[in-house]
Structures are given as C-alpha cells and as structure tokens.
C-alpha positions in Angstrom: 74.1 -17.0 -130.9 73.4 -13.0 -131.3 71.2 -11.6 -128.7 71.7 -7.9 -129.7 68.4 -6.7 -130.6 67.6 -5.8 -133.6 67.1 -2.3 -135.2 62.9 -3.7 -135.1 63.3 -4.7 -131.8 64.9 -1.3 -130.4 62.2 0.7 -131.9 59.8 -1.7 -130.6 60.4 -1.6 -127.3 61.2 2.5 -127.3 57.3 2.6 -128.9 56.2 0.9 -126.0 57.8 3.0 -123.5 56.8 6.1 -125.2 53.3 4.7 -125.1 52.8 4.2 -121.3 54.7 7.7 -120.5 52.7 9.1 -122.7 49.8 7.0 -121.1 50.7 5.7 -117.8 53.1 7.8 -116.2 53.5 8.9 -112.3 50.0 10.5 -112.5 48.0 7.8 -113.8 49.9 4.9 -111.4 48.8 7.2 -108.5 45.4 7.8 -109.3 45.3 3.9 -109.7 46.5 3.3 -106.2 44.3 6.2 -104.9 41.0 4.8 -107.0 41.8 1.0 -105.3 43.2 -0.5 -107.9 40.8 -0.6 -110.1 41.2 -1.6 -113.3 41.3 1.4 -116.6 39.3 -0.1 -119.2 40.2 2.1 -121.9 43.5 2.0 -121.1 43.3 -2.0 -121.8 41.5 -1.3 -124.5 44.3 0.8 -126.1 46.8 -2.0 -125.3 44.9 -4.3 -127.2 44.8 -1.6 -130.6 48.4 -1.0 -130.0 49.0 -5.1 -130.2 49.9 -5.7 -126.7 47.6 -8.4 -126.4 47.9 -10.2 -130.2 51.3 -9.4 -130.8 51.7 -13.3 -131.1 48.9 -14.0 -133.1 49.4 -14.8 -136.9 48.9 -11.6 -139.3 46.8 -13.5 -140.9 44.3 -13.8 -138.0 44.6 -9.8 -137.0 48.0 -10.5 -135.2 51.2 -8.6 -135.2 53.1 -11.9 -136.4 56.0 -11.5 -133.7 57.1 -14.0 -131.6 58.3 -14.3 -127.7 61.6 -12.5 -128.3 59.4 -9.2 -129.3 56.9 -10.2 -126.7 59.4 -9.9 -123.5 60.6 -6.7 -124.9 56.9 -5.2 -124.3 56.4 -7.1 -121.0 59.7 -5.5 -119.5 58.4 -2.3 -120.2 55.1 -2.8 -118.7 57.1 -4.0 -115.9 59.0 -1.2 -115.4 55.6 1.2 -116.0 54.1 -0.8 -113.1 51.6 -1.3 -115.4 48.5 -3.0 -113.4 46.0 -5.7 -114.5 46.4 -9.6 -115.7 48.3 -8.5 -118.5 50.3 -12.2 -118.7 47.2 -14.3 -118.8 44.9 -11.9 -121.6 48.1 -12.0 -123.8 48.1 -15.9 -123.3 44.4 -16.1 -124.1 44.7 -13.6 -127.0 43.4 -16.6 -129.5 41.4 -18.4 -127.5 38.8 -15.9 -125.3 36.8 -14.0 -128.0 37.5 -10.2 -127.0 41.3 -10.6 -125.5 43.3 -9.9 -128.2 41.6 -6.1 -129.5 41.4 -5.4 -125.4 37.9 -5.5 -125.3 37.6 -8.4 -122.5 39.9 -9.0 -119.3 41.3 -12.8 -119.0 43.3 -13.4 -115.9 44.2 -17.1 -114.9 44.6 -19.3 -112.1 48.1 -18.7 -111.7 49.0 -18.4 -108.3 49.0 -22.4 -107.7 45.7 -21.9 -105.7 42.6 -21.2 -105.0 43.8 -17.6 -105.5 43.3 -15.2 -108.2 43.8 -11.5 -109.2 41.4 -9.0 -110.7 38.7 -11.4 -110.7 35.9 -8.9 -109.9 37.0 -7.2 -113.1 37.7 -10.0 -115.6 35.2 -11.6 -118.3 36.8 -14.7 -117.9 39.2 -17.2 -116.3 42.4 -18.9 -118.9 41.3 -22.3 -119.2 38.6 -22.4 -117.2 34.7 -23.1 -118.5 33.3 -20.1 -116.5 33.8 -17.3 -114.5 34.0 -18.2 -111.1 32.5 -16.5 -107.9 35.0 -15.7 -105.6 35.6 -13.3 -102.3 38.0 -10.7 -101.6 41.0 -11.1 -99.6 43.5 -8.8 -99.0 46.5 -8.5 -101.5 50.0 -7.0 -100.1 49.6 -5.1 -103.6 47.4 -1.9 -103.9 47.3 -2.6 -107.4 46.5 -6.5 -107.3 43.6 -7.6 -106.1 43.0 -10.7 -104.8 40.0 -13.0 -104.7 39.3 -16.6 -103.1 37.4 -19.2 -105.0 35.9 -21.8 -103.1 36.5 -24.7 -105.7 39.4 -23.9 -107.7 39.2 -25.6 -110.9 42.3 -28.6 -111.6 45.7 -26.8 -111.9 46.3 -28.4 -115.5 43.7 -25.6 -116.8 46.9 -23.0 -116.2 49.9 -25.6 -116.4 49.4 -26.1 -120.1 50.7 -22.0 -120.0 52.7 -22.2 -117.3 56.0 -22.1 -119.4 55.5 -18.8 -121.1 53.3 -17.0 -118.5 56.1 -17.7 -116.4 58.5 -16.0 -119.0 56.3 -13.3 -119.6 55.8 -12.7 -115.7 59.9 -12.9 -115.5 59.7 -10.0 -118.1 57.5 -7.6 -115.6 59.9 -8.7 -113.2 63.1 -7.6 -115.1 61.2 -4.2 -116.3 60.6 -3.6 -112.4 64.1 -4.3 -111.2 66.0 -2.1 -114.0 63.1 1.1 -113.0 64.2 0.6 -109.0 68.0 0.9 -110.4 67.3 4.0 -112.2 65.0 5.4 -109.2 67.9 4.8 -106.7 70.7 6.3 -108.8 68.5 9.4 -109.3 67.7 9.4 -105.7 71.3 9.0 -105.1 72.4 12.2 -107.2 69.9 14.3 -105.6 69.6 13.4 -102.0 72.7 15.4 -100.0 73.7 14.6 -97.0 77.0 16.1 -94.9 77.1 18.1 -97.9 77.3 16.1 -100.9 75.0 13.5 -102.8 74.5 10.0 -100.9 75.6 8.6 -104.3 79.3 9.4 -103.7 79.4 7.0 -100.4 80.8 4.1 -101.0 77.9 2.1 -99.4 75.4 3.5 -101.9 77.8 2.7 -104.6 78.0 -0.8 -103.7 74.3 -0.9 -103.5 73.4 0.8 -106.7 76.4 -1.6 -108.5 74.8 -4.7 -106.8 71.3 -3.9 -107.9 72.3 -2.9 -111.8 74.0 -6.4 -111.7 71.7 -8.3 -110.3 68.8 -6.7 -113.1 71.3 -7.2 -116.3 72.4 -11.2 -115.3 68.4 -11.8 -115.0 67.8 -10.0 -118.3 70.5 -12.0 -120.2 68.8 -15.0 -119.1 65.4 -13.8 -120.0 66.2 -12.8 -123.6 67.7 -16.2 -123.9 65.4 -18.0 -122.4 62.6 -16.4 -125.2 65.0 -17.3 -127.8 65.6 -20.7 -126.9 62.2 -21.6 -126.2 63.2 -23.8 -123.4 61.2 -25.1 -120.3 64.5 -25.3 -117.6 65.7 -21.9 -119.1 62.6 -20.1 -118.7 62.6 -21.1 -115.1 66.0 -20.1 -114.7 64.5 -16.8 -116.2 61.5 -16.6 -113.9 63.9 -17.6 -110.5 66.5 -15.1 -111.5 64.1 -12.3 -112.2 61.8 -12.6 -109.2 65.4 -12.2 -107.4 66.2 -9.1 -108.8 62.9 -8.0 -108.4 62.7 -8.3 -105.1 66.3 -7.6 -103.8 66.3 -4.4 -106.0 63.3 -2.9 -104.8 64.4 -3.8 -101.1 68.0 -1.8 -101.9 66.2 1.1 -103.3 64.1 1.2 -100.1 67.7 1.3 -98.4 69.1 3.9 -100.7 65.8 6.3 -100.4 65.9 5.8 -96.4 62.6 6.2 -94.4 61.1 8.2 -97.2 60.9 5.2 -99.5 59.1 3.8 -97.2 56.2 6.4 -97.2 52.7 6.2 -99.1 54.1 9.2 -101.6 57.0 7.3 -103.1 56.6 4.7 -105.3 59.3 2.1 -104.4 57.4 0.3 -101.9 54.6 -0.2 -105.0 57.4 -2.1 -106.9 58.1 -4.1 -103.7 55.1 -5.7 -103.4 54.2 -6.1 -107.2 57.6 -8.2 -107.1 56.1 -9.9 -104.1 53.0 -10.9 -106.0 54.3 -12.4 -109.1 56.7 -13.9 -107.6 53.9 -16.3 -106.7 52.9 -16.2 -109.8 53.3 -19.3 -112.7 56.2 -20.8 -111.1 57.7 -20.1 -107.8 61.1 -20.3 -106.5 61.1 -23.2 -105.0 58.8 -25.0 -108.6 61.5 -23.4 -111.1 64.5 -25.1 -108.5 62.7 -28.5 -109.0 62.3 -28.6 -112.5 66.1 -27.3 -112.7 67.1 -29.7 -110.7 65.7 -32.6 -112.6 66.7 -31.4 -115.9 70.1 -31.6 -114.3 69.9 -34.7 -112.8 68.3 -36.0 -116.2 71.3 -34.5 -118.3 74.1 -36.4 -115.6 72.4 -40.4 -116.5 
C-alpha cells in the first residue's frame, strides 16, 4: 500500500498552511490568548468557505467530495497553527447541524468522556445532543480551551457513534502540534549560543531534537494509515501514539528553550497544554489501550 501523497494532496495541505499564515499566524494566536480565548467568528466563518468544515460532504450536497485521507492532511495543519475552537466536532456535524458546514454555526461535542465540554459559551449547538445545554465555567489548563460543566450530561452514546474519527481527526491536531514543537526547537537550537556556539551542536540537544522528530514521524505514519484503512484499533493506535508525541515533544522543546519556554511570551507552553487537553479528548490513553488490547486478544482465539 502507497502512502506517498499525492500531487492533490501536497497542494492541499500547502493551501492550508498558506491559509492560516496568511490568517492565523503568531499575531493572531497571541491576540487570542490575550482576548481569553475567545472564539474569531469570521475566522470560522472563512474555514467553512475554504471547506474546512464540508470537506467530507458529497459534491453534490455543497461538499468538497474528499475523504479522511485529505481530511487529516488539513487537521495536522490546524494542529500545528494551534488553531483554536471545536474544530473536530463542527467538521463531524458538517451534515447534520444546519450552519456547520459553510462556518456559520459552532458545533462542539461531548467529547471529553464527561460532564465536560469546550467552548460551550460560544457554540450553537452540542454533536448529538437535542439542545444546547447550560453549563458553568471551570477552569481549563488551556488559555485557548475553555471549559464548561454541565450538570446532566447527556448519555455518552450521543458522541460514541463519532468517537472513531473524532478521535482520528484529534490525533491529526496532535501530530500537526508535535512536528511545529520539532521545528521550534531546532530553530531555537541554531540561534540560542551558549559558551560560544549554538545549543544545537551539544550532544544532549541533539539527542533531544532526534528523539522528538522521531517520535512525531512514527505517530504520523500511523495516522495516515490509520485514515486509509479506516480501521477502529488503528485509529486508536493513531490517537495513543499522537497524544504521545504531543505531549513528550512539547515537554523536550520546553527542555531545549530552557526557562524561557517556560515564560508567558513564548509559545511552547500553549502547545503543552493544548496536547494536554485533547489528550482527553474522544479516546484516552488508557480507552485506545483497551480496545487494542481486545482486538488483540480477539485476533489470538
């Protein structure tokens, strides 16, 4: 089986990045953090003219007519754009909440196993559920995610019946944000200088920067095969491998940048506690071990 993209693909998925530099760089992610985290409406709304949201939907119902393949492709980079807002759950409800696919309404989902759920004070509706709940704010280890607490949290099979492709979708953010934190820690690496040349020639920051690349391209092999294939136990071998990456990269490329990674200014702590967040998110570690572990136990009888 080929998993080279195509030349479709590639153009794709370099349109998208151009579209949220163009659209969401540095500046824009800042001013997000500094305005709350709350959510650009016309910035969703030009996701959903660009596709983001339909790209699954038939042409013949105003789609784009692409399939999951494509759809990871777009994910990564909004991953790796830190791109904020329930972007996993409008894309799932593109063809079912009137509004989701074009942009114009916010869907987000009850997708963290709970009674929790993110940017509901700014969505027109919940994946699955009849109506929009009332909930109240708690606070979210993510500037950029907020949280709120519904009192009766509707029956988990309302977000199970996605839970497969939201979780592949949600290992695609987490793949885009692991390959940005290699590229900010090699550049940080080349620039910082210490004892009179860059950090990057140390060995230790060698072995860090090698470690993280690695860990990034093993969980997006698994991610682009895991859209291909279409198949429950590899998507959660997907999701488990990219909330890894996630999180250990951003963690290494707190290492590499020293205390001032740590600071409000930089932005690898912002990675480090969006990978915290959806690592909650569809299917956890320890649900994408069970259902790995079954299918394994099921394929040994």
């Amino acid at each position: 089986m080929d998993f080279r993209l195509t030349q479709e693909q590639g153009d794709l998925r370099a349109g998208v990045r151009d579209l949220l530099t163009g659209r969401y760089g540095r500046e824009a992610l800042r001013a997000s953090v500094d305005a709350g985290g709350a959510l650009d409406r016309g910035l969703w709304r030009e996701l959903g003219e660009a596709g983001f949201f339909a790209l699954r939907l038939p042409e013949a119902g105003g789609g784009v007519g692409l399939g999951m393949p494509e759809a990871v492709l777009v994910f990564e980079e909004a991953g790796r754009a830190l791109l904020p807002g329930p972007l996993v759950a409008t894309h799932l409800a593109a063809g079912v909440v009137a509004g989701a696919a074009e942009g114009a309404a916010v869907v987000t989902a009850f997708d963290l196993g709970g009674a929790l759920v993110t940017h509901l004070g700014e969505a027109d509706a919940v994946l699955g559920a009849p109506s929009l709940p009332a909930g109240e704010p708690v606070p979210s280890a993510d500037p950029l995610t907020p949280l709120h607490r519904v009192a009766s949290p509707p029956a988990a099979a309302q977000a199970a019946a996605y839970r497969d492709e939201g979780a592949l979708l949600t290992a695609a953010l987490q793949v885009g944000s692991a390959l940005r934190t290699v590229e900010l820690a090699v550049r940080h690496g080349g620039e910082r200088e210490q004892f009179g040349q860059p950090i990057g020639a140390f060995q230790a920051v060698k072995h860090l920067c090698a470690q993280m690349l690695v860990r990034a391209e093993v969980a997006r092999t698994a991610l682009y095969a895991a859209a291909v294939t279409a198949d429950a136990a590899e998507a959660a071998g997907a999701k488990l491998l990219a909330d890894e990456a996630a999180v250990r990269n951003a963690r290494d490329c707190l290492q590499v940048h020293g205390g001032m990674g740590f600071t409000w200014e930089a932005d690898v702590h912002l990675h480090l506690k969006r990978a915290w967040v959806r690592a909650e998110q569809w299917r956890t570690a320890g649900e994408a071990q069970e259902l790995l572990a079954a299918e394994l136990a099921s394929a040994a009888t």
